[in-house]
Each structure stands twice: as structure tokens, then as C-alpha cells.
N, C-alpha and C positions, 0 to 999 in steps of 0.2 A: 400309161395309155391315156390317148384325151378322147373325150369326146367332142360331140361334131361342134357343139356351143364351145371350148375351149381352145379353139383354132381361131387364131389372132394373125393379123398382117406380123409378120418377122419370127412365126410359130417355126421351127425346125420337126421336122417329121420325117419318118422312114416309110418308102413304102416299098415292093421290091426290093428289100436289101440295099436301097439307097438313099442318101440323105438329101431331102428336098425342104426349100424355105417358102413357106406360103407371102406371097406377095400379092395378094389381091384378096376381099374376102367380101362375102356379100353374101348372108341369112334372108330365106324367104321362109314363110309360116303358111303352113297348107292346110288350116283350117285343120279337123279331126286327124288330116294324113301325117299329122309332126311339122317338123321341120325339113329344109334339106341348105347346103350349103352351097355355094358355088364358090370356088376359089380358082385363080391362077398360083400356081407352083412352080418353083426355079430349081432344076437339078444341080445341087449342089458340085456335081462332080465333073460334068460337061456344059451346062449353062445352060441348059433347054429347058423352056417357057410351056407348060401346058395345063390348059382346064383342066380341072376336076372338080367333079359335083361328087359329096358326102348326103348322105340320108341321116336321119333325123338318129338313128340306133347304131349306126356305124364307129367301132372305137379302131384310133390310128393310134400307132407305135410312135412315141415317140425316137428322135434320132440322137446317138449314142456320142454327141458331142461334145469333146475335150477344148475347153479355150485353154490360151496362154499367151501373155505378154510377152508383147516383141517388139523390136524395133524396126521402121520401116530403111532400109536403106539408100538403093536407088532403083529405078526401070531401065531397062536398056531397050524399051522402046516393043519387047515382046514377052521380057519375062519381068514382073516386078519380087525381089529378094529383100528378105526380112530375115534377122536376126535374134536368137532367143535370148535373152538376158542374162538366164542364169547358164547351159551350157555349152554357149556361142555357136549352136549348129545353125546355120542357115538354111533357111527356106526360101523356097521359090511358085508365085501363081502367073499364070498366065496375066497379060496385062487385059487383054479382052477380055476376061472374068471380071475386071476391077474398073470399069469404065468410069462409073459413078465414084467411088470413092477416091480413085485417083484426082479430083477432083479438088480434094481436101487435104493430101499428106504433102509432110514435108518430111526432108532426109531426117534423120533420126529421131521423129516421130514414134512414141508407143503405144500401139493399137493391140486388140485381142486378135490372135490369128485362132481358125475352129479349126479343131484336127477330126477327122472320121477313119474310123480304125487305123489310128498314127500319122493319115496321110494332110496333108493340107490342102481344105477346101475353101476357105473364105477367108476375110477376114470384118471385126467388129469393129467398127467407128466410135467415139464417144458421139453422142447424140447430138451436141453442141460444140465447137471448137472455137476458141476465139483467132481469129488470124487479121495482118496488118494491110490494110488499104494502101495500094502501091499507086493506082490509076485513078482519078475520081474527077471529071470536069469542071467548071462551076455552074452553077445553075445559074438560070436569065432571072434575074430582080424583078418583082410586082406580077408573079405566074403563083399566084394564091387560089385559083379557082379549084385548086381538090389538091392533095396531099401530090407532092412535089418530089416524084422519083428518078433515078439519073441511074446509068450501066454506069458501073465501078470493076474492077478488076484487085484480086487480090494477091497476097504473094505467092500464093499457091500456082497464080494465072488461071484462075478461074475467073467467068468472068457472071455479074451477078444486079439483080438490081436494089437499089438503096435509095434511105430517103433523101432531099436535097441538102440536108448538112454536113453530110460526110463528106471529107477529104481527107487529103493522103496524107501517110502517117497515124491514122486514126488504127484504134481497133476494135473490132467488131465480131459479134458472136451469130454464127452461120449454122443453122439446121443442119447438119450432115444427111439427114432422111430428104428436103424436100428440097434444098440447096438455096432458101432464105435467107434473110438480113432477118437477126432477132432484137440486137440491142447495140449500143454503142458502150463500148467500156467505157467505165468512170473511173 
């Protein structure tokens, strides 16, 4: 069980007998009244986006979720299919479930897929991925007046912004959560 303070942005919880991802989070203090929480939640199992406010004494279930390494396959443009490692069953999410992270994989790629009672509801990004700069302009010479950014595109075909050093062939480690430029490999 958690309490209302232990509800975190990417907190899994059940409510309804359903597994829902806190995706928004924001603690207000009411003075002698406690606390109360305001979060947005994403239904893990249909995709739907809705408020909920927690009171300060309110304890939530958490959600009975099984990860397991997989391998990403391919999309066929409506379903994206993942394969388990160890007993080659594959899986399948809707690609509309997957909008953002799709973002980030490449074909046999290994991510966490979350199971909720066996069935498969999302899947887990590593936080960080490094991927290779396919696209990258050159920047215009003596534009020093503040830090010197350029759209780059990466081989995933995402496309993203970066500082003015990067070019192609480079590679580069990309926030999976906010879809940033973190670092350049060395």
C-alpha cells in the first residue's frame, strides 16, 4: 500500500481492479487540513488520461506488476510485437499505446515489457539510450551569442535538438523520459 506522499511521476497503482501509471504529480499542504495530491493517471490497459486528487490519509494499492525482458521486434504500423528471450512467445501492444517510446527503439532492441495478470500492458525504456546521429546540419560560424543548438535526427528517426557539435555518425545518449540530448559518447 502507499501512501499519498509515496506517489511518484511513473508510481504504478491499482485502482478499480486496474493498473494505472501516475504521470503527473503535484502535493499541495493545507495548512492543519494535511495534505492532498493532485495527480494525472494513465490507464494502463486502454490509455486513458484522468485526474485524481488523493487526501492527505488516503492509502492506494499498489499494481501487481510482473516486468520481463524482451526483445523489440518490428510495428506493422498498428500493432508493435516483442519477443521474450527465454521462452520465444511473442507479444503484442497496440502502437498507439507506444507513441513516445516508439520514439526510441530499434529492431532487436531489449526493453522490460509489464505484464498485469499475464496480460501485456506497457512496456519499460531504459532511462538513457545512446543512439547514432544519422542527420545533423552544420552550424553558421561566429553564432556564439548563447549556446548553439541545431534539429538533428537520429537512427531511430526521431528527430531532436542538439548542441552545435554534433554530427553524423556521432553518438549520443537521449533521455527516454523527456526525449533530450544528454551527452556525447566518448
Amino acid at each position: 500500500m502507499f501512501g499519498v506522499t509515496d506517489l511518484k511521476k511513473g508510481t504504478l497503482i491499482k485502482l478499480d481492479g486496474q493498473p494505472w501509471k501516475v504521470i503527473e504529480y503535484n502535493q499541495k499542504q493545507m495548512g492543519r487540513g494535511g495534505s492532498i495530491v493532485n495527480t494525472k493517471i494513465k490507464n494502463m490497459l486502454d490509455g486513458k488520461v484522468i485526474p485524481k486528487t488523493f487526501k492527505g490519509a488516503d492509502k492506494i494499492e499498489a499494481a501487481d506488476i510482473e516486468n520481463r525482458t524482451v526483445q523489440y521486434l518490428y510495428n506493422d504500423g498498428v500493432k508493435a510485437f516483442f519477443m521474450d528471450n527465454e521462452s520465444f512467445v511473442q507479444s503484442e501492444l497496440d502502437v498507439a499505446d507506444l507513441e513516445h517510446e516508439l520514439k526510441f527503439l530499434l529492431e532487436g532492441m531489449s526493453v522490460d515489457l509489464q505484464l498485469f495478470d499475464g496480460n501485456p500492458v506497457n512496456i519499460e525504456l531504459p532511462k538513457n539510450l545512446f543512439l547514432k546521429v544519422i542527420e545533423a546540419p552544420e552550424v553558421v560560424k561566429g553564432d556564439t551569442s548563447g549556446a548553439v543548438t541545431k534539429d538533428i535526427i537520429v537512427e531511430t528517426g526521431y528527430k531532436m535538438r542538439a548542441p552545435g557539435f554534433i554530427k553524423p555518425g556521432d553518438e549520443i545518449s537521449v533521455d527516454t523520459v523527456t526525449g533530450e540530448y544528454r551527452e556525447r559518447k566518448k
